[in-house]
C-alpha positions in Angstrom: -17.5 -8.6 -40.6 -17.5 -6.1 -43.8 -18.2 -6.9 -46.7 -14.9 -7.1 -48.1 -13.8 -9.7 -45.1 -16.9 -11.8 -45.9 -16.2 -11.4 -50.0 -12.4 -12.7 -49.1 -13.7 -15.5 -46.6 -15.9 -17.0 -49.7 -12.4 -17.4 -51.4 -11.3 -20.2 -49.2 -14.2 -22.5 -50.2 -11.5 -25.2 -51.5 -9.6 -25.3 -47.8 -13.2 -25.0 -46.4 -14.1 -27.8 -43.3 -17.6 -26.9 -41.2 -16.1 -26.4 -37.9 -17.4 -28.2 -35.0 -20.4 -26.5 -32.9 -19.3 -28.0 -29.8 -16.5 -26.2 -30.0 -15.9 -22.3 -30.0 -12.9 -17.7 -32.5 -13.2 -14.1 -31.8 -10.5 -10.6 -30.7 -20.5 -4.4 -30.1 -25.5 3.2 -23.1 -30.7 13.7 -11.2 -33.7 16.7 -8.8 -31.1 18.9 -6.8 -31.1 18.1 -3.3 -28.3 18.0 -0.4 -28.9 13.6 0.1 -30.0 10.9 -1.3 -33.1 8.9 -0.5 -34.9 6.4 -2.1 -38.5 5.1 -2.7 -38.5 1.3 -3.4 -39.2 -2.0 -1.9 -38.0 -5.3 -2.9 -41.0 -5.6 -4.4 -41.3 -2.3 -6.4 -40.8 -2.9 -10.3 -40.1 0.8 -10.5 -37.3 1.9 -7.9 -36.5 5.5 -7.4 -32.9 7.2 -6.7 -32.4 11.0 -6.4 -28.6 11.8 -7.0 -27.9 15.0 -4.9 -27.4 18.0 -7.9 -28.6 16.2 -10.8 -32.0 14.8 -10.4 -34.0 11.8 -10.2 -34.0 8.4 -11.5 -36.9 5.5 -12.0 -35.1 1.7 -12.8 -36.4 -1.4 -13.2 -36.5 -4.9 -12.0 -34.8 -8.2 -13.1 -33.8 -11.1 -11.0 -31.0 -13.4 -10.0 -30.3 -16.3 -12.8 -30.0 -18.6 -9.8 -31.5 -18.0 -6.8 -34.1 -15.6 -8.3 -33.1 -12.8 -6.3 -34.7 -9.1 -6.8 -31.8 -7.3 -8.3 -32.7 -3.3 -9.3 -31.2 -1.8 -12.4 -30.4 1.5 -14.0 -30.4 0.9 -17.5 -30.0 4.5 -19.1 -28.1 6.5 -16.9 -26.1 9.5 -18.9 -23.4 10.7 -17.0 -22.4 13.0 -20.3 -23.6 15.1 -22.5 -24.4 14.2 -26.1 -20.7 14.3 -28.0 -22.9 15.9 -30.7 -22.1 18.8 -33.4 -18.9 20.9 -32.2 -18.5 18.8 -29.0 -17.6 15.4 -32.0 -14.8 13.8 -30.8 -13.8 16.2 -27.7 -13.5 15.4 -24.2 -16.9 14.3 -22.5 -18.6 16.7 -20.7 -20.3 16.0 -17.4 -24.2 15.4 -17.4 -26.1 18.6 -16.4 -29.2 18.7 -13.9 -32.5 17.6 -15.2 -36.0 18.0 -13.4 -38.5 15.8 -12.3 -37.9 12.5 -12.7 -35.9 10.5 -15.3 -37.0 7.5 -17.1 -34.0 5.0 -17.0 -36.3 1.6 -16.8 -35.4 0.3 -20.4 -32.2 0.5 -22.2 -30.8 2.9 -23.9 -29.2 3.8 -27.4 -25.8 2.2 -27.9 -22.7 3.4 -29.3 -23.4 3.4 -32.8 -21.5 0.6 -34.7 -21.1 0.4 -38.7 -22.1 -3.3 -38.7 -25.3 -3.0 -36.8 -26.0 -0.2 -38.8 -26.2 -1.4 -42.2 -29.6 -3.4 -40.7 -31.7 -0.6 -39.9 -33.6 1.8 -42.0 -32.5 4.2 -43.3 -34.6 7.0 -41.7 -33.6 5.7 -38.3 -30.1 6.7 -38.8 -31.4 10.4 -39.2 -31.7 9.8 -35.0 -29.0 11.6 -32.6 -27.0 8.4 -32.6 -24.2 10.2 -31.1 -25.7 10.3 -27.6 -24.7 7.1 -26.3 -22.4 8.1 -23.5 -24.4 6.0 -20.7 -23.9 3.5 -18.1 -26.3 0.8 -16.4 -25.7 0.2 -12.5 -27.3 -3.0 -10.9 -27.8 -3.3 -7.5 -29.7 -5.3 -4.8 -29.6 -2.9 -1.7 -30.1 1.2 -2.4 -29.4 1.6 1.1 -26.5 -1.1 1.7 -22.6 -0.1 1.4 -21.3 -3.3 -0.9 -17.7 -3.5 -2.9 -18.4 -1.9 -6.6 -17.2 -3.6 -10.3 -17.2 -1.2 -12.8 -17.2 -3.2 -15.9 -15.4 -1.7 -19.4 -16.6 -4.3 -22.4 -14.0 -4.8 -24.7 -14.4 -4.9 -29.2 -11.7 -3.6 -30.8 -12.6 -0.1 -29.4 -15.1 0.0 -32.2 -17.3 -2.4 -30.8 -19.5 -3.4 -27.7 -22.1 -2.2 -25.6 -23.3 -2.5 -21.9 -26.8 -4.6 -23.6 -24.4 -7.3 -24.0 -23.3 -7.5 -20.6 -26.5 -7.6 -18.2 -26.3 -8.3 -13.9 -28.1 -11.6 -13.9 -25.1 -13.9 -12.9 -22.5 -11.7 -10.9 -25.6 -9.9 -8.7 -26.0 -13.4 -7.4 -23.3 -12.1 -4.9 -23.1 -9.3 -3.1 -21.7 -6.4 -5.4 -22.8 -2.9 -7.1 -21.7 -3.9 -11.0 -21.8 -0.8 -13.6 -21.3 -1.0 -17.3 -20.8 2.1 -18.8 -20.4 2.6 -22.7 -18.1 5.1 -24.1 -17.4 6.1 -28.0 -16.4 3.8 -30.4 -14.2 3.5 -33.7 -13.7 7.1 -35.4 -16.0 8.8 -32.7 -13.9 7.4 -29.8 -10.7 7.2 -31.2 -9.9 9.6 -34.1 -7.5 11.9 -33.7 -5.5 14.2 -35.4 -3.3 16.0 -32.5 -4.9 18.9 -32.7 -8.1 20.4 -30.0 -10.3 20.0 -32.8 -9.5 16.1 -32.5 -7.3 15.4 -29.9 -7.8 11.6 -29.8 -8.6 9.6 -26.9 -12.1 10.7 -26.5 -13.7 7.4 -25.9 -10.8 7.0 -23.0 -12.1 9.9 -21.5 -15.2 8.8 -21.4 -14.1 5.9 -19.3 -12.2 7.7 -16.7 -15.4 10.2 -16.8 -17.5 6.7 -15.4 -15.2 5.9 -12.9 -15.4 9.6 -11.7 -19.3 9.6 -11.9 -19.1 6.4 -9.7 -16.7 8.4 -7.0 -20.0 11.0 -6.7 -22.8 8.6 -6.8 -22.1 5.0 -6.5 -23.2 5.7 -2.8 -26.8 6.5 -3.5 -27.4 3.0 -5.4 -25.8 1.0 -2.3 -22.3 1.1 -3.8 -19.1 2.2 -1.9 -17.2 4.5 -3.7 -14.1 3.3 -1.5 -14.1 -0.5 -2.8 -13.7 -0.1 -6.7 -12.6 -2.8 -8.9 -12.5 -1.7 -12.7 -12.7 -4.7 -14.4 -11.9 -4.7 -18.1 -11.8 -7.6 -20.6 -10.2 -7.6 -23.9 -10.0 -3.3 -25.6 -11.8 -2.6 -22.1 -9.1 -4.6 -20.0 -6.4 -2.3 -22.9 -8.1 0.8 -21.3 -7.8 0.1 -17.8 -4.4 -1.2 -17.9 -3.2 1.7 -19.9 -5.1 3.9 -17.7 -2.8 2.8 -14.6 0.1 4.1 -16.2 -1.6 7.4 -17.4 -0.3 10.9 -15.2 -4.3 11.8 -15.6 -5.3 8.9 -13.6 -6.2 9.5 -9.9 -5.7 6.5 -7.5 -8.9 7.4 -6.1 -10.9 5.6 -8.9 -10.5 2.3 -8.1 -8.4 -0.1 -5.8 -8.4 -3.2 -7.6 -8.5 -4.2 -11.2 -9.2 -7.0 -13.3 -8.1 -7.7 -16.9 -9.7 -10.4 -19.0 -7.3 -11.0 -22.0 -5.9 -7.8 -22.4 -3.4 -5.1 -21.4 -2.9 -2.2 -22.7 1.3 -2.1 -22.7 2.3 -0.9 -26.5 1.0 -3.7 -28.9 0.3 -2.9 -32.4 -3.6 -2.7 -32.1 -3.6 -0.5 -29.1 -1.6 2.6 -30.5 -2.2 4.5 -33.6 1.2 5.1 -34.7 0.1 7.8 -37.7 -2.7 9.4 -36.4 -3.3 12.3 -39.3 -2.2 9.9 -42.1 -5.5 7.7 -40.8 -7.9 10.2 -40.0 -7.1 12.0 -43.7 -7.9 8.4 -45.4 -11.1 7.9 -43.4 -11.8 11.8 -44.9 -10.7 11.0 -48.0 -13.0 7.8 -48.3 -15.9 10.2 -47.8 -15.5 12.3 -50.4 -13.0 15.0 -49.0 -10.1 16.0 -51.0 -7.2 14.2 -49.6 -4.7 17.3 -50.7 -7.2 19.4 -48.4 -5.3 21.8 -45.2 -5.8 19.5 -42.1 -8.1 22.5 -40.9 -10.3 21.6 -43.7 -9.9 17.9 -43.5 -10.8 18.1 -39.7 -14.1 20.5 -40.4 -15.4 17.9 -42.8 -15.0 14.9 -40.2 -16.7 17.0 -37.5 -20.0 17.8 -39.9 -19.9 14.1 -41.7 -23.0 12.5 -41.0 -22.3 9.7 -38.2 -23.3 6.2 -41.2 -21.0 7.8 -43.7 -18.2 8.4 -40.7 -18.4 4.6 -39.6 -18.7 3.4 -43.2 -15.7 5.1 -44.3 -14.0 4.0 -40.6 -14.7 0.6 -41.6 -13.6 0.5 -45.0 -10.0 1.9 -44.4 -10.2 -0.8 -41.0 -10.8 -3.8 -43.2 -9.1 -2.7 -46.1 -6.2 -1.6 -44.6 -5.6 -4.5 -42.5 -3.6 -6.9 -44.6 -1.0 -4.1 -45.3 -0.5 -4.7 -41.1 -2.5 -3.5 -38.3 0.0 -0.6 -37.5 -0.9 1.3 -40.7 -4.3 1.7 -39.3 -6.0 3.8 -37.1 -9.1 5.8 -36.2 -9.9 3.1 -33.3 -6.5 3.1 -30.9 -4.9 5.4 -28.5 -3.4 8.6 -29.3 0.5 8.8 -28.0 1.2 12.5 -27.1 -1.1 15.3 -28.3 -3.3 17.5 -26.3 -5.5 15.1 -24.7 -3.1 14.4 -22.2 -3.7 11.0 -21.5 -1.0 9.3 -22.8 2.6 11.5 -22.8 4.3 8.0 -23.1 3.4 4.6 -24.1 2.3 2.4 -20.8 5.3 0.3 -21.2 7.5 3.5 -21.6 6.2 4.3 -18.1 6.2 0.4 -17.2 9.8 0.4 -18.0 10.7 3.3 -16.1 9.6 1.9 -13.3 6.3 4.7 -13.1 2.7 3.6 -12.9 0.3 2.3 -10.4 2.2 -0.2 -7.8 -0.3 -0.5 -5.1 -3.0 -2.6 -7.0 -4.3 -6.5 -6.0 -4.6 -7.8 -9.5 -6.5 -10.5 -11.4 -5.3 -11.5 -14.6 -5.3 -13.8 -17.4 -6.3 -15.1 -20.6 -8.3 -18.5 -22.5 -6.7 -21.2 -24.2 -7.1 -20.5 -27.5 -6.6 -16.3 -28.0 -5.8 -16.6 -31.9 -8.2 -18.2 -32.9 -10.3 -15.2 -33.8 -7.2 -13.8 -35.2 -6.3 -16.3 -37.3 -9.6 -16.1 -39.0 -8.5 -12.7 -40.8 -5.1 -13.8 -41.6 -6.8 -16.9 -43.7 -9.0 -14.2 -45.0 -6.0 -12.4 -46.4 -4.3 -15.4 -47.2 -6.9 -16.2 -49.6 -7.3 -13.3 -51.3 -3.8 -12.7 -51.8 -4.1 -16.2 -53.2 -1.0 -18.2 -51.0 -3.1 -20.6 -49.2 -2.5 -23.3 -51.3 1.4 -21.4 -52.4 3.9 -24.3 -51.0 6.8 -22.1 -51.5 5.4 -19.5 -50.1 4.4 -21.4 -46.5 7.9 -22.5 -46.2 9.6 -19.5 -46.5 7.6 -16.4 -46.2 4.5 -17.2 -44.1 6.0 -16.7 -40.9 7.0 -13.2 -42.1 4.2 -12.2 -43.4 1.9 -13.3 -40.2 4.3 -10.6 -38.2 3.9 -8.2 -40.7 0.1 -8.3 -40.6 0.1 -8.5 -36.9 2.7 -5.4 -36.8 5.2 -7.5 -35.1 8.2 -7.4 -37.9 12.2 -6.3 -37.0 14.9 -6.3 -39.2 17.3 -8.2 -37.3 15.8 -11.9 -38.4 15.6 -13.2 -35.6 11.9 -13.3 -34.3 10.9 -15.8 -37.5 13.8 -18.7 -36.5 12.9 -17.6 -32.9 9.2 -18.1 -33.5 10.0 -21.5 -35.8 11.8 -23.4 -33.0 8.9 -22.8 -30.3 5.8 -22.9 -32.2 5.7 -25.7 -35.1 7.3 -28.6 -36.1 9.8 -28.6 -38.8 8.2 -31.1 -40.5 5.3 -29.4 -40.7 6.6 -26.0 -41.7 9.3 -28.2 -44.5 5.7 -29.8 -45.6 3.9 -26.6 -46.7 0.9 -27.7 -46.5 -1.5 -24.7 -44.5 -3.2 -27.1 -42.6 -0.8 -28.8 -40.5 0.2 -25.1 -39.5 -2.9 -24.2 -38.0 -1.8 -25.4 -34.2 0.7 -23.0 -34.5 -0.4 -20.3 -35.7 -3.0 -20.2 -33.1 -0.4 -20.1 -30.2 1.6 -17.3 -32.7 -1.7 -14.9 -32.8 -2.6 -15.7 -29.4 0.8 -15.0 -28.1 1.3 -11.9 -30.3 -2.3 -10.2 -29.4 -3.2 -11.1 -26.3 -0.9 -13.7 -23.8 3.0 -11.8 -23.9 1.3 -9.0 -22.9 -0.8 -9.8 -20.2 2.0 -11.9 -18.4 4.1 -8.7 -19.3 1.4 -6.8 -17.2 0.9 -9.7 -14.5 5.2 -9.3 -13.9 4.9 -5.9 -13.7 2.2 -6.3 -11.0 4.2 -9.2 -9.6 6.9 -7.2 -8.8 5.5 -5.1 -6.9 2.7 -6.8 -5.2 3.6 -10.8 -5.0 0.8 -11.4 -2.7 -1.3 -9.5 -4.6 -1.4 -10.9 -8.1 -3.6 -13.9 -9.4 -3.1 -15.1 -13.1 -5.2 -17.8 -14.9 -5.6 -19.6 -18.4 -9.3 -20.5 -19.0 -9.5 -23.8 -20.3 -12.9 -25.4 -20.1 -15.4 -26.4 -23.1 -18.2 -25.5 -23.0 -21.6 -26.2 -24.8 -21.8 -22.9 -26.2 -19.4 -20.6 -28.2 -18.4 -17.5 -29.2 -16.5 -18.4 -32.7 -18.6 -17.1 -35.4 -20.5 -14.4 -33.3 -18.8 -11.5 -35.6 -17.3 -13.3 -38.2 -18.2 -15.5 -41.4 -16.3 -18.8 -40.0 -18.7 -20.9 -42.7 -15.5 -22.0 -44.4 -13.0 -21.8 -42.3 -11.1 -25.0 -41.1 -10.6 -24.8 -38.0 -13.0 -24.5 -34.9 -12.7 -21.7 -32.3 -11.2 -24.0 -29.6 -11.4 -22.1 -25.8 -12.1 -19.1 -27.6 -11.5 -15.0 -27.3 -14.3 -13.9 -25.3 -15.7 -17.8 -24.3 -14.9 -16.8 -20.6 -17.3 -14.2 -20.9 -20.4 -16.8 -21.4 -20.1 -17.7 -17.8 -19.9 -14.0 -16.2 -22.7 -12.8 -18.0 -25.6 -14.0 -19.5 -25.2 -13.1 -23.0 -26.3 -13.5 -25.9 -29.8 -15.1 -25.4 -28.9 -18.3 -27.6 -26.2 -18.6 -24.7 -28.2 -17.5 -21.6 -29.9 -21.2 -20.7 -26.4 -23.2 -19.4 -26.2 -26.9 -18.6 -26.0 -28.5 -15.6 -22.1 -28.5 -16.2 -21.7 -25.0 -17.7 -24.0 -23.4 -14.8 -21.5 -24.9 -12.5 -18.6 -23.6 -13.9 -20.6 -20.2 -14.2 -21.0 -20.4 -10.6 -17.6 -21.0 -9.8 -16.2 -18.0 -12.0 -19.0 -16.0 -10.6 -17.8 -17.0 -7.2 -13.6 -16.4 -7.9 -14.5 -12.6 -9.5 -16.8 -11.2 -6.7 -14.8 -12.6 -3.9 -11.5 -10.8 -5.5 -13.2 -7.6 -5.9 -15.0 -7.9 -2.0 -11.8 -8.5 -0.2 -8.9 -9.4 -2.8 -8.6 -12.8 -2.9 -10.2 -15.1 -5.3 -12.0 -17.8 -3.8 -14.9 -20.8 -4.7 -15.8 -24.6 -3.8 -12.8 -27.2 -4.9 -10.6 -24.7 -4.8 -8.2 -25.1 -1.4 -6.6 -22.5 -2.7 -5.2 -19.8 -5.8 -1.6 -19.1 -5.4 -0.3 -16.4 -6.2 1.9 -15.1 -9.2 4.7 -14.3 -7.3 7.5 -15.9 -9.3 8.2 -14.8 -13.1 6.2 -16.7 -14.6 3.7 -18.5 -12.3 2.2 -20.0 -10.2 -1.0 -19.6 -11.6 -4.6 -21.4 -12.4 -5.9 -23.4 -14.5 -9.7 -22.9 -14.5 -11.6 -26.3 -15.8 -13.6 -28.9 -14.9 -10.7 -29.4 -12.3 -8.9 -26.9 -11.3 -4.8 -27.3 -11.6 -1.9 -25.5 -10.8 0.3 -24.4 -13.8 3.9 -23.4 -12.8 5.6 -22.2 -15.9 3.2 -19.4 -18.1 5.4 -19.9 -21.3 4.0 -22.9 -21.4 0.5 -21.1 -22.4 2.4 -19.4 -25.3 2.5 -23.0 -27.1 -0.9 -25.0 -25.9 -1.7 -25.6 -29.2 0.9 -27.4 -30.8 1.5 -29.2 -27.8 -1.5 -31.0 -27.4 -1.3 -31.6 -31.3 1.7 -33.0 -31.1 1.0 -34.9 -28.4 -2.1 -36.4 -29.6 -0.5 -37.2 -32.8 1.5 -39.4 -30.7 -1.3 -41.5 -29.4 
């Protein structure tokens, strides 16, 4: 969180409850020759790869979380060249042959990230923190053929790294899993229509992966013919946006996966004024905001990479409570010479164009706003209206859409979003608190649930015997709410939270990485429904006859728990909240 965000969240001392910690809110890297061999043993701690045209490759060993299994990993691969002087913010270009052997045991640099970045020293941002554009591949068999998950982490698109998303759970089964990083915030993402900044470059680096796995994959056991991209969150915004994109070959992958996210046309995926954002980034680094675009755009490609992301952040968090469509620096570009994105996805969606051929996993957690809802109390606060009766009764609602770049002028949406999300007493009472249930289901459903069941229809249509959608429900000892942001005094707790799937996928972050008997089983079980979806399309595990699939408009789909059950009508997920607190109010 910046500065700013943690200055606001100090401002809500008087509303301020410590939330519970058993509960859980949020939305941070090739030797020519004609074949491949390879030189390793179960047993070797160094295994060896040799990637015909590029060169060689030494990994290292970790092991199963469960079984202890040997599983080999590739921690540093580049698959582009640095992105550094004129190649800033351009398209990626392929990695070039090296000689001898390449080190790629130990991890590498991540994408660099403003708010890991004020913690170093200062003389170790003077390193080429640009080259980050890497990917790790895990495998157990160099010589085997086994389905492949390519994994895109989500953030924002200006956070995130493959670090925070290591093998030890999902190699337990038998897959080739690779986490490649791509640009991030202004380096990723900036764009002023033009080829000196297109936009889209972190994008770009993303299909480069998947076209790096379509070469090599092979040589680290993988096949190259049984791809799922798996995304979750920005990552799952990429790959779903990807499917409608004209630059996307089918080739890349045959099955997808989307934690949380799609990218359709929501407010934080597009940047709706590119040039206006990418002068006040400029101009918060010292360039004259009157400056040609010529001159604007030849100062952001020599600014040194702290100063870029400092003044990235600054108009991000600053700029946020004016509504998250009159930022930009870290969203797609629409149009421009990039390419990638003629259209919006739903555009294409609409027209009845993208990808129609694709066995789909899908879904979301129970609680999506919660890490939402933390910035909007922010805001609230500093604007002073968390404790302003008048202004709860008849303004809040508005100015939640505005924020979350969801207003229209027809008034409809507030009376609309009234009648399905709160009680009237509660919104009559003024009183913040009692609106907390439903404001979570209002940020969860604007950021994250309506467009994922948008996506899973879309799929539906096409494929009804393809398409699997699920609400993750289960509490867990661990959580993620608080992980990025200062929740000290905010009251509420994180419920199922943004990212709290996540815990049981991959073993991260270390304070999370020991699970319970109970959490290790549900682990298992999650570990068990991915892999088997991306082996041969259907999601499967122990006490689970059987997923159905979404093949009606809104459902059937799964509830993962404890228990698993059968939800029948989505919408229902849009108001899980206030539901359950008005039903336990009942009691």
């Amino acid at each position: 969180m910046s500065p700013l965000s943690k200055l606001l969240a100090r401002q809500i001392g008087h509303l301020a409850q410590k939330p519970n910690p058993s509960l859980l809110t949020s939305c941070h890297l090739q030797k020519r020759m004609c074949s491949s061999t390879t030189e390793t043993t179960q047993e070797e701690p160094h295994p060896i790869v040799h990637l015909p045209g590029l060169g060689a490759l030494r990994g290292s060993m970790t092991k199963g979380a469960w079984s202890g299994v040997p599983i080999q990993q590739f921690l540093n691969i580049r698959y582009a060249e640095p992105a550094t002087g004129d190649r800033r913010f351009k398209a990626p270009i392929p990695a070039e042959p090296w000689e001898g052997i390449q080190d790629v045991s130990k991890r590498g640099r991540t994408a660099p990230y403003y708010g890991d970045m004020k913690k170093v020293p200062k003389e170790e941002l003077k390193n080429n923190l640009e080259d980050c554009i890497s990917l790790c591949v895990y495998t157990k068999d160099l010589s085997g053929k086994k389905p492949v998950v390519v994994y895109v982490h989500g953030g924002g698109f200006y956070s995130g790294s493959a670090l925070q998303h290591p093998p030890e759970y999902l190699l337990e089964k038998d897959i080739v899993l690779v986490v490649p990083q791509y640009r991030l915030a202004a380096l990723g993402f900036l764009s002023t229509k033009t080829e000196n900044i297109p936009g889209n470059a972190g994008v770009m680096d993303v299909l480069l992966a998947l076209q790096w796995v379509q070469k090599y994959i092979s040589h680290f056991g993988g096949d190259p013919e049984q791809v799922t991209a798996f995304g979750q969150s920005a990552g799952a915004g990429i790959l779903s946006a990807l499917t409608f994109s004209p630059v996307t070959e089918e080739s890349l992958f045959s099955k997808v996966i989307y934690n949380s996210g799609a990218g359709l046309a929501s407010s934080w995926s597009f940047d709706v004024n590119c040039e206006r954002n990418a002068r006040d980034i400029a101009r918060r680094a010292g360039c004259d905001p009157k400056a040609p675009l010529e001159e604007v755009e030849k100062f952001l490609m020599q600014l040194d990479t702290y100063t870029l992301l400092k003044s990235f952040s600054q108009h991000m968090w600053q700029g946020t409570p004016n509504g998250v469509n009159t930022i930009g620096g870290h969203r797609f570009t629409l149009g421009g010479p990039s390419g990638i994105f003629p259209k919006t996805p739903y555009e294409v969606m609409k027209r009845g164009g993208g990808r129609k051929n694709l066995p789909m996993l899908t879904g979301v957690v129970k609680h999506e706003g919660t890490f939402a809802l933390v910035d909007i109390f922010t805001i609230l606060a500093h604007m002073k209206l968390l404790k302003d009766s008048e202004f709860m009764r008849y303004d809040l609602l508005e100015e939640v859409s505005r924020i979350y770049g969801s207003t229209e002028n027809s008034n409809t949406l507030g009376p609309l979003i009234a009648r399905a999300m709160f009680d009237v007493e509660d919104l009559v009472s003024g009183d913040i608190r009692r609106l907390i249930p439903g404001l979570i289901d209002y940020s969860g459903a604007t950021i994250i649930k309506t467009t994922v069941l948008r996506s899973a229809q879309f799929n539906s249509r096409y494929n009804p015997d393809k398409t699997y959608v699920y609400s993750f429900d289960y509490y867990g000892e661990h959580s993620r709410f608080g992980f990025d942001q200062d929740v000290s005094r905010i009251p509420f707790d994180g419920g199922v939270h943004h990212t709290n799937d996540l815990l049981y996928l991959f073993p991260y972050p270390k304070s999370a990485a020991k699970l319970n008997p109970q959490d290790t089983e549900i682990a298992k079980k999650m570990v068990d429904l991915w892999t088997s979806f991306a082996i041969d399309g259907v999601p499967r595990t122990k006490d689970l006859p059987e997923w159905p699939t979404f093949n009606k408009l809104y459902g059937p789909y799964l509830h993962i728990d404890k228990k698993f059950s059968i939800g029948h009508n989505f919408l229902d997920e849009l108001t899980v909240t206030n539901d359950e607190a008005r039903a336990a109010a009942k009691k």
